[in-house]
TIVEXSE-692856 format. One record per residue (C-alpha): residue in one letter; residue number from 1; y, z, x. Coordinates in nm, 4 decimals. Layout:
# residues N
 residuo num        y        z        x
       a NUM        Y        Z        X
...
# end
This chain:
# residues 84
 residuo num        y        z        x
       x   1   0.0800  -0.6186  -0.0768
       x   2  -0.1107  -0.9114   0.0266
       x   3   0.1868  -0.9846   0.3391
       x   4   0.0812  -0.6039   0.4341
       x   5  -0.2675  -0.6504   0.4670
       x   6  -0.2369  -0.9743   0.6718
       x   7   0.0141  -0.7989   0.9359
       x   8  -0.2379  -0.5206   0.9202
       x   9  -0.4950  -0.7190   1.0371
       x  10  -0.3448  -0.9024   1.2604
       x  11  -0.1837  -0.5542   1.4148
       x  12  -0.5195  -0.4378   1.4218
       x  13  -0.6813  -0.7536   1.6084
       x  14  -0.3995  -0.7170   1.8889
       x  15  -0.4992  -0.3243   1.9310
       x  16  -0.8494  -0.4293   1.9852
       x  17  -0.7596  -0.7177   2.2632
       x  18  -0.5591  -0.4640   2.4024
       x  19  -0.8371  -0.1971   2.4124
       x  20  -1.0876  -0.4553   2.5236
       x  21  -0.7603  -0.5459   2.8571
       x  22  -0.7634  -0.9074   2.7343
       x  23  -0.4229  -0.9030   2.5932
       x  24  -0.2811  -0.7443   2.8652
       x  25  -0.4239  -0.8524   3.1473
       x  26  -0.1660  -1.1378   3.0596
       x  27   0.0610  -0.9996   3.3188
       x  28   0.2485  -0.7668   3.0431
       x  29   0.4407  -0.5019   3.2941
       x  30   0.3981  -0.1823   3.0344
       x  31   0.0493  -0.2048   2.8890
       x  32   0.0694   0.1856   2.8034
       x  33   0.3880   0.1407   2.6189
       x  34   0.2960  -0.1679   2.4547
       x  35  -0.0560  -0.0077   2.3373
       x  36   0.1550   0.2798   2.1976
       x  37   0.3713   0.0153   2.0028
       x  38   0.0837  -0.1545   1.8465
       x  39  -0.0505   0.1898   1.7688
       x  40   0.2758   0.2843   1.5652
       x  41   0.3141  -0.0378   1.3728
       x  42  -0.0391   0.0155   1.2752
       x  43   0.0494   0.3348   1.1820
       x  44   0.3648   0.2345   0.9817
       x  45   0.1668  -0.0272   0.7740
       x  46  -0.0850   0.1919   0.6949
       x  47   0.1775   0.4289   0.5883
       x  48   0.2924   0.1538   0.3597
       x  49   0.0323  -0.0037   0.2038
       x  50  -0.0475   0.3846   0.1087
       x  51   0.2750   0.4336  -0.0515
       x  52   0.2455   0.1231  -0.2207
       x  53  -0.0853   0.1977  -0.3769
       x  54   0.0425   0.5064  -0.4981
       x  55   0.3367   0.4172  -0.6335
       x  56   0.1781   0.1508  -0.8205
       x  57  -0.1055   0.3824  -0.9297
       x  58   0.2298   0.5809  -1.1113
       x  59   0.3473   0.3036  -1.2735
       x  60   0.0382   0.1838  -1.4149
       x  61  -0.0325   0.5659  -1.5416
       x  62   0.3307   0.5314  -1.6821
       x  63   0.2422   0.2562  -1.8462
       x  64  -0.0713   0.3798  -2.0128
       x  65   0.1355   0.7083  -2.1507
       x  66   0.3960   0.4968  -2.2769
       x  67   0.0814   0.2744  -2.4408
       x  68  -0.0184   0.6102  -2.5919
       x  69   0.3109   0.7534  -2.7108
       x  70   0.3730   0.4009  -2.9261
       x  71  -0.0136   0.4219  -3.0412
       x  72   0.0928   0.8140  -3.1847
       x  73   0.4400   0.6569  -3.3373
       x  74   0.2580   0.3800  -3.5432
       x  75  -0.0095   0.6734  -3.6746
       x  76   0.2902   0.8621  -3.7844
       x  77   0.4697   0.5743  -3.9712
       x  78   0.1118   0.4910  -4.1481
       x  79   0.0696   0.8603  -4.2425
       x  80   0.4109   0.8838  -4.3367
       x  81   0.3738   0.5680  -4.5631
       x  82   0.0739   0.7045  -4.6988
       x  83   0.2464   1.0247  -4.7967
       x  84   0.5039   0.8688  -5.0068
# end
């Protein structure tokens, strides 16, 4: 996640130089194109990082459920010990 967030960032500095005409001012013969290709990998590693997040958020509400379920299991032993 962290590797995402620096290529982010350094996607996102580039699209700035490029919006400010410093980046391509050095003589770069498609500047629309390579604006466009910035835009997408910013785009792509936003789309990313989101899907990570997310799937991470799942597992960690897996995790808590399964948490739960063996909390409810060692009730039901101690009531069932109880019972005998």
């Amino acid at each position: 996640m962290l590797w995402w967030t620096v290529i982010l960032i350094v996607l996102v500095v580039l699209s700035f130089i490029s919006q400010l005409g410093i980046l391509f001012s050095l003589q770069v013969k498609f500047p629309v194109l390579s604006a466009l290709f910035l835009n997408i990998l910013i785009l792509v590693s936003l789309v990313a990082v989101l899907y990570r997040i997310l799937s991470k958020r799942k597992k960690g509400e897996k995790e808590v459920l399964l948490k739960k379920i063996r909390d409810l299991e060692q009730e039901v032993q101690a009531l069932k010990g109880k019972a005998k």
